[in-house]
C-alpha positions as CSV (number, residue, x, y, z in Angstrom):
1,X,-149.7,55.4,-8.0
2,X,-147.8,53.4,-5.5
3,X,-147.5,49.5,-6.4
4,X,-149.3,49.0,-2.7
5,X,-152.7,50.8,-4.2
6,X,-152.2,49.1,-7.6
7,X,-152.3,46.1,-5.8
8,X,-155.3,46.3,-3.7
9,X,-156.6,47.6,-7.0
10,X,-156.1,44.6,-8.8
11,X,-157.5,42.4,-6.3
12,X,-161.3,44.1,-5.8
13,X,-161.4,43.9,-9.8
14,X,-160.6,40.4,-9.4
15,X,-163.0,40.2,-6.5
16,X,-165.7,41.8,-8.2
17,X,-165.2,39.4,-11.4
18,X,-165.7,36.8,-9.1
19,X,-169.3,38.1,-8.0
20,X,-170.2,38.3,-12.0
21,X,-173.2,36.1,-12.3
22,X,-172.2,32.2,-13.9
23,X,-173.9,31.9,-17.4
24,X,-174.4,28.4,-17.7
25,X,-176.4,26.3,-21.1
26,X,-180.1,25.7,-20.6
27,X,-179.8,21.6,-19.1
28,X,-179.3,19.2,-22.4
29,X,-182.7,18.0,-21.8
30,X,-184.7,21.5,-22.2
31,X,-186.7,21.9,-25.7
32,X,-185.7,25.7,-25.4
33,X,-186.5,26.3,-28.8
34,X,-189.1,23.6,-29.6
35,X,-192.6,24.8,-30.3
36,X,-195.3,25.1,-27.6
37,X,-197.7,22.4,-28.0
38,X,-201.5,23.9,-27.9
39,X,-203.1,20.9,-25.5
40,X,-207.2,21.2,-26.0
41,X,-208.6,20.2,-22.7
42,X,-211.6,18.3,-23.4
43,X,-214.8,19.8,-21.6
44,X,-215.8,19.1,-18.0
45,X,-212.2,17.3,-18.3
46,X,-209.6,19.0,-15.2
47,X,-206.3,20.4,-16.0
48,X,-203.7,17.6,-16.9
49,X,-201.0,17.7,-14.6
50,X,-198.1,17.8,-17.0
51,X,-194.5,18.1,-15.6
52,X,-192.1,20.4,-15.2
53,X,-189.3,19.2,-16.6
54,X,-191.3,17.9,-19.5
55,X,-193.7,20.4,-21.2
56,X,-195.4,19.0,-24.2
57,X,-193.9,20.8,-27.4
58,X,-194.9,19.6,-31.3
59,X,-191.7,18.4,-32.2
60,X,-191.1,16.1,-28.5
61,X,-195.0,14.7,-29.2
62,X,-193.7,14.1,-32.7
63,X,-190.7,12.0,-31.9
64,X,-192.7,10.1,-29.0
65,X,-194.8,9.3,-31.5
66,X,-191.5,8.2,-34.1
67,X,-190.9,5.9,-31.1
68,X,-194.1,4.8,-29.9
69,X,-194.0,2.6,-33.2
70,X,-190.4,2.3,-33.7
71,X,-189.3,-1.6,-34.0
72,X,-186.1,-1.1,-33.2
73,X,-186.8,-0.6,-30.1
74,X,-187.3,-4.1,-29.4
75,X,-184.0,-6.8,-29.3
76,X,-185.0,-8.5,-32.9
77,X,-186.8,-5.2,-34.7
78,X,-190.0,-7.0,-35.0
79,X,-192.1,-5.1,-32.1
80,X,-192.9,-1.5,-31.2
81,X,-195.2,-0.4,-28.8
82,X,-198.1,-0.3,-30.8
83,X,-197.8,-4.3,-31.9
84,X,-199.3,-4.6,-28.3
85,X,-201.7,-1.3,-28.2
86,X,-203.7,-2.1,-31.6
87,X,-206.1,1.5,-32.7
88,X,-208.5,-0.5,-33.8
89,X,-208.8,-2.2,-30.0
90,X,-208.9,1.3,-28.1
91,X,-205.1,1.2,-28.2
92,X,-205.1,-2.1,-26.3
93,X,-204.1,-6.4,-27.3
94,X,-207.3,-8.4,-28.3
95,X,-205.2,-11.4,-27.1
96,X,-205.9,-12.7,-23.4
97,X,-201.8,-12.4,-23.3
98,X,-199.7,-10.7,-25.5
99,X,-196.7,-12.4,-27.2
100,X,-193.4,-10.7,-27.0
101,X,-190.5,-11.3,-29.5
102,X,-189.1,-15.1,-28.3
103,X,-192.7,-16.3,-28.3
104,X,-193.4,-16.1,-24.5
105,X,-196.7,-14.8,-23.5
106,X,-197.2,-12.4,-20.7
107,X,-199.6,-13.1,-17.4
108,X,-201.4,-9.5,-17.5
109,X,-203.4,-8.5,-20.5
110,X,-202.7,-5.1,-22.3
111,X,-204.2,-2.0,-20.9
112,X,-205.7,0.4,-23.2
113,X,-203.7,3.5,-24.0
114,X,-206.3,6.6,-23.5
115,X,-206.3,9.3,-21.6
116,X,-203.2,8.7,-19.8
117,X,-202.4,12.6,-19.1
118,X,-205.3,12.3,-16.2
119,X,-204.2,8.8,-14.6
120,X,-201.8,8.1,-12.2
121,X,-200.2,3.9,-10.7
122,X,-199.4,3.0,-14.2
123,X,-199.8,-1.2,-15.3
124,X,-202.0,-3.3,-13.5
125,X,-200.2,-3.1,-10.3
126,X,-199.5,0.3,-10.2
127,X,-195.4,0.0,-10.1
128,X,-194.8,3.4,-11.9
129,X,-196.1,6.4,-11.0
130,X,-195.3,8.6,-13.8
131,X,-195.5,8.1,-17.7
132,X,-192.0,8.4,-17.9
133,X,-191.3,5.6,-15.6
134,X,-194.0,3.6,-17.0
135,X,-192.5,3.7,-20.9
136,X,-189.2,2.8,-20.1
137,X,-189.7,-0.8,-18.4
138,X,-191.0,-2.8,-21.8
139,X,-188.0,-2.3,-23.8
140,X,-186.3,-4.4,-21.0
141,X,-188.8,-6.4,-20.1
142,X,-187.3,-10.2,-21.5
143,X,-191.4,-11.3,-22.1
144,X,-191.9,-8.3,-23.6
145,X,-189.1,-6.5,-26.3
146,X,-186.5,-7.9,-24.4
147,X,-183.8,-5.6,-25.3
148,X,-181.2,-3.6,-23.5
149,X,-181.3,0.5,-23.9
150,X,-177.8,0.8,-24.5
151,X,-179.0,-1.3,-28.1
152,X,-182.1,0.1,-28.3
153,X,-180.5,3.9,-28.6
154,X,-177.6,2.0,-30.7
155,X,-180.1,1.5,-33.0
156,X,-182.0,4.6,-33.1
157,X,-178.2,6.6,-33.6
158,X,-178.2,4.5,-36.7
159,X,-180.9,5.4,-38.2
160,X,-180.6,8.4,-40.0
161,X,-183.9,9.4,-39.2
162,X,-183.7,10.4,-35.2
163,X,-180.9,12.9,-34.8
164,X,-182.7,15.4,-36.3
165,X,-185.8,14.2,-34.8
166,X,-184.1,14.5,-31.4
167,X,-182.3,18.2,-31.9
168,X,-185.5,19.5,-33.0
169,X,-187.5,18.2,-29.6
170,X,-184.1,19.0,-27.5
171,X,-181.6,21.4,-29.0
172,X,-179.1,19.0,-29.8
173,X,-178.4,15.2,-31.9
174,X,-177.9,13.4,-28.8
175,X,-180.0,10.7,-28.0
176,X,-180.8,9.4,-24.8
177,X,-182.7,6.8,-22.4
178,X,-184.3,10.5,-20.8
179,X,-184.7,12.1,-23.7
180,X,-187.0,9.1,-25.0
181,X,-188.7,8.2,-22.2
182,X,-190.1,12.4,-22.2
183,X,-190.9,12.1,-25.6
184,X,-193.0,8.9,-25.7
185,X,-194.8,9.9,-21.9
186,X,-195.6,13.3,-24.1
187,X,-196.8,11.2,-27.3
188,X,-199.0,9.7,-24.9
189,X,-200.4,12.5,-23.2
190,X,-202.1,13.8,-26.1
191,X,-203.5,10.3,-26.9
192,X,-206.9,11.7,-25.5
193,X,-210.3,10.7,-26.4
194,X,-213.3,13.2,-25.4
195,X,-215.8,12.6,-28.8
196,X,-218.1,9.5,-27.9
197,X,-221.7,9.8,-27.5
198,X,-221.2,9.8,-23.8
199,X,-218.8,13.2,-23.9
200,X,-221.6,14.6,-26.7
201,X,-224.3,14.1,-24.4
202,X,-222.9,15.7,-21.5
203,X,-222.2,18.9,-23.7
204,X,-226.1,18.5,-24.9
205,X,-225.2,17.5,-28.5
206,X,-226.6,13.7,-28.2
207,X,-229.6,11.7,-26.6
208,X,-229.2,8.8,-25.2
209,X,-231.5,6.4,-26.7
210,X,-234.4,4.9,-24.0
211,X,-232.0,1.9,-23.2
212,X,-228.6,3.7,-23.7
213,X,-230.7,6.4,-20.9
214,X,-231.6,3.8,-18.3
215,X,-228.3,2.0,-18.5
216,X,-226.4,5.5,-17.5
217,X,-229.3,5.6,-14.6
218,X,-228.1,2.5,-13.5
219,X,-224.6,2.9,-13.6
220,X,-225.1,5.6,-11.6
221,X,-227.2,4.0,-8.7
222,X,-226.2,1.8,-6.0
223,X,-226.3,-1.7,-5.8
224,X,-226.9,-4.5,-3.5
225,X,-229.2,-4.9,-0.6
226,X,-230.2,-2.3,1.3
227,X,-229.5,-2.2,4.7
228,X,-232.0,-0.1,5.8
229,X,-235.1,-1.1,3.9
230,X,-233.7,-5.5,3.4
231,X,-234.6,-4.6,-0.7
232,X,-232.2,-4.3,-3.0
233,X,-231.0,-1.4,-4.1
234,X,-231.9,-2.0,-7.7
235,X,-228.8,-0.4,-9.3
236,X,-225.7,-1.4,-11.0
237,X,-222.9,-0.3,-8.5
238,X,-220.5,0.8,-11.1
239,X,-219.8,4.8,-9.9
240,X,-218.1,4.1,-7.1
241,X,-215.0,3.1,-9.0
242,X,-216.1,4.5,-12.8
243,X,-217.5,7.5,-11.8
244,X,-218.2,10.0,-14.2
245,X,-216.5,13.1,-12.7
246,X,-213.8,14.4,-14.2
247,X,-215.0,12.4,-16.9
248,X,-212.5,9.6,-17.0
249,X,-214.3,7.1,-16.1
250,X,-212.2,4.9,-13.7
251,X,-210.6,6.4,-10.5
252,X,-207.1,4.7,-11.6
253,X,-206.8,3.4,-7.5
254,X,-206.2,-0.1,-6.5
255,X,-209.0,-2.5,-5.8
256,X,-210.1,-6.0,-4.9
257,X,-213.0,-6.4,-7.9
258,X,-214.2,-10.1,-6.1
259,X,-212.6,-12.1,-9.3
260,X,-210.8,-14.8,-6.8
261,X,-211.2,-15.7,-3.4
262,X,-207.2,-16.0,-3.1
263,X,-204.4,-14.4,-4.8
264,X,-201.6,-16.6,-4.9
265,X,-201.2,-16.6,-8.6
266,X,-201.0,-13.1,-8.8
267,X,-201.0,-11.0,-5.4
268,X,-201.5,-7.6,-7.8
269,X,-200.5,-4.8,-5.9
270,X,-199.2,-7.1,-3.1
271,X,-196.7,-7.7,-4.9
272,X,-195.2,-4.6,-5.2
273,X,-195.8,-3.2,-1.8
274,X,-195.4,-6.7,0.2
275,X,-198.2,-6.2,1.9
276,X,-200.8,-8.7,2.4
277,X,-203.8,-5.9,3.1
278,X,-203.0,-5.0,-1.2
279,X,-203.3,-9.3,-2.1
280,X,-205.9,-9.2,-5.2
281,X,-205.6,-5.3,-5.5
282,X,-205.5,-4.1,-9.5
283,X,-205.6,-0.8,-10.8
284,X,-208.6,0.4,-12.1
285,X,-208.9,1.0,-15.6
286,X,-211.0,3.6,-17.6
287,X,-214.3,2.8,-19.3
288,X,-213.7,4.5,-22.3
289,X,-213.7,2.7,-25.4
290,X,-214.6,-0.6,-23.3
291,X,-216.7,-1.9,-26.3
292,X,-213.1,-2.9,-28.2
293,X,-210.5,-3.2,-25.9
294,X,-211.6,-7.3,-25.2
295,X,-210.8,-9.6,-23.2
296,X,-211.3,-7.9,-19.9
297,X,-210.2,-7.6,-16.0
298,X,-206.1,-8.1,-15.3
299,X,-205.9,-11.4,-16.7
300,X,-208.5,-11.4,-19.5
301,X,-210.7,-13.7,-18.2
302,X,-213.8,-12.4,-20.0
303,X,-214.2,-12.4,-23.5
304,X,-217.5,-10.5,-23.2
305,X,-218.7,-7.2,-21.6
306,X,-222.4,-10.1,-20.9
307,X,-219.6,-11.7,-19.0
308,X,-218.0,-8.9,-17.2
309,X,-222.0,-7.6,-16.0
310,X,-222.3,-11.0,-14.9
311,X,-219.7,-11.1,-12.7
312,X,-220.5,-8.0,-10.7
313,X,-224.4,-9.4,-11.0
314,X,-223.3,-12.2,-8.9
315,X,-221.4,-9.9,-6.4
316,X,-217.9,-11.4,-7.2
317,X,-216.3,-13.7,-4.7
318,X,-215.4,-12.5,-0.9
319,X,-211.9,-12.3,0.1
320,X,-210.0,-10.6,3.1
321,X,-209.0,-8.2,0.7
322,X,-212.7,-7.4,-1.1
323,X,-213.2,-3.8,-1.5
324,X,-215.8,-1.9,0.4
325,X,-217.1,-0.8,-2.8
326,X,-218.1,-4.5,-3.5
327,X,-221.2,-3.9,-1.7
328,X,-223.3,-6.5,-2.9
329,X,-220.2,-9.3,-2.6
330,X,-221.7,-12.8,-1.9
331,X,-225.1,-11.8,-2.8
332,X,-225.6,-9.8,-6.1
333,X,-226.9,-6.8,-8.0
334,X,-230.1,-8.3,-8.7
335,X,-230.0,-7.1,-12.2
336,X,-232.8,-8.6,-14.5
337,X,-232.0,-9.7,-18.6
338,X,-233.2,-6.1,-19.9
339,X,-231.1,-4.3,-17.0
340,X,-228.0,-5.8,-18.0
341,X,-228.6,-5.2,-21.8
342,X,-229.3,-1.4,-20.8
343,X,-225.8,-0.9,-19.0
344,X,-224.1,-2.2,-21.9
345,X,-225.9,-0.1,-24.3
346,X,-224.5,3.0,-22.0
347,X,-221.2,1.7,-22.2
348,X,-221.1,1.2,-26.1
349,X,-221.6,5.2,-25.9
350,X,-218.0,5.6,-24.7
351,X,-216.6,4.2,-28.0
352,X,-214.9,7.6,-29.9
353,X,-214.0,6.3,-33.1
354,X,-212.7,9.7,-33.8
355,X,-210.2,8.5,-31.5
356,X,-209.1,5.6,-33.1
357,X,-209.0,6.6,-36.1
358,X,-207.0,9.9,-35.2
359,X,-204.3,10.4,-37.3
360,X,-201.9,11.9,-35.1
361,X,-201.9,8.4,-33.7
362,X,-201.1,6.5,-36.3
363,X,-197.7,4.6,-37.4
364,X,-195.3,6.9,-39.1
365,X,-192.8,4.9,-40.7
């Protein structure tokens, strides 16, 4: 063999070596040998868009939920998540404001936690669009747990507890901003409630009672004057924005509900976008488990569900910005005493207290 073929030899071995597909480690962040959570969609509920790089597995739900109540997250260890998202409120704060750890209070009241795997413009103005945005923000936040991540992950290495927690959900010890934000978004995703007497009598296990009946018939009918006819409609309006398909109960979007005339105080979704045409724009929020999740609206201005039917019974105050959906702004629903009673009896029937009481839910430490 002359040295001139061994040489051209050696080089297509080596160029052939080259061509040898890379094997590379599954990305840090990939539960490759976490368990396959079995997610029961609820029925007449649609798929829930989970995503990709974040499948719901046992053990990542299990350490969102670690963290979801974890105190440590917070600057001074005295709040978790779930000192402002109360069970036995729907998951929300019975205060107007809630109080984060120096005292100061914030300007939004707490949104009840359900059914976030279906909703989308997460907080009031709609500044995250994903769960895993949305969790990150109040660890930061200096009204809320006012901490830093770099202390808040200090702490959790610290604690004997999460390594294990963490390489179970993610192959490995390390622990992470990412790897916590997935794990509380999936926590969260399987916060779903679907057992109220409204879900049992769509599946034909319940009756509504006479006045539970002709409160859903209302809810369901429009509102406001007629154009056509100069009567009123005779409804209470409330589909257009908590409609029942897909059975969550709020459309999640951004409207102007008629609560001001002007939105200096707080522009809402204005204030993200800098536009003036989204002044007095909030998101809206699901209907489920309404009954406990008091005081109402963005800022809690009602104490009372009577209240909140009395403001859309006056037709809410017109702005630049009022939605079209505020069909009978400046001049009212027209609802009578025992038509206002019946639409609250309908919406006590979205209270699950199998949901509240879930213990998957419920403080591990």
């Amino acid at each position: 063999m002359s040295r001139y073929f061994l040489f051209a030899l050696l080089i297509g071995l080596a160029v052939f070596a080259g061509c040898e597909p890379e094997v590379t480690e599954p990305p840090s962040d990939t539960p490759f040998s976490a368990t396959p959570y079995n997610l029961v969609i609820p029925p007449f509920f649609p798929p829930m868009d989970i995503p990709a790089d974040n499948p719901l597995t046992v053990e990542g739900v299990e350490l969102g939920r670690y963290l979801f109540w974890e105190k440590n997250l917070s600057a001074d260890g005295t709040q978790s998540c779930g000192s402002c998202h109360l069970p036995e409120h729907g998951f929300s704060d019975p205060n107007r404001f809630s109080a984060g750890i120096t005292g100061a209070l914030g300007t939004r009241q707490s949104m009840a936690l359900v059914n976030l795997g279906w909703a989308y413009n997460y907080f009031w103005d709609g500044r995250a669009h994903t769960l895993e945005e949305q969790v990150i923000e109040p660890i930061t936040n200096p009204i809320e747990m006012n901490n830093t991540w770099d202390n808040a992950l200090n702490a959790l290495r610290q604690n004997p507890l999460y390594p294990s927690l963490f390489e179970a959900a993610y192959g490995t010890p390390d622990i992470t901003q990412n790897r916590a934000a997935k794990a509380m978004a999936s926590f969260l995703r399987t916060m779903i409630s679907a057992n109220s007497k409204f879900d049992q009598e769509r599946a034909g296990t319940y009756t509504f009672s006479p006045l539970e009946g002709t409160g859903f018939n209302l809810f369901q009918e429009e509102g406001g004057i007629n154009s056509n006819t100069g009567l009123p409609w005779g409804g209470g309006d409330c589909f257009h924005c908590h409609g029942i398909a897909g059975m969550q109960m709020g459309d999640y979007l951004m409207h102007n509900n008629g609560l001001d005339a002007e939105y200096s105080a707080d522009p809402g979704r204005a204030g993200v976008t800098g536009n003036p045409l989204d002044s007095g724009k909030f998101k809206t929020p699901t209907l489920r488990n309404i009954e406990l999740t008091a005081p109402y609206m963005h800022d809690g201005r009602f104490q009372t569900l009577n209240e909140v039917i009395a403001h859309y019974n006056t037709g809410g105050l017109v702005s630049t910005t009022s939605d079209p959906f505020m069909e009978a702004a400046g001049g009212g629903l027209f609802l009578d005493e025992l038509d206002q009673m019946a639409l609250i009896a309908f919406l006590k029937t979205l209270t699950d207290t199998s949901f509240l009481n879930n213990p998957a839910f419920s403080d591990p430490h």
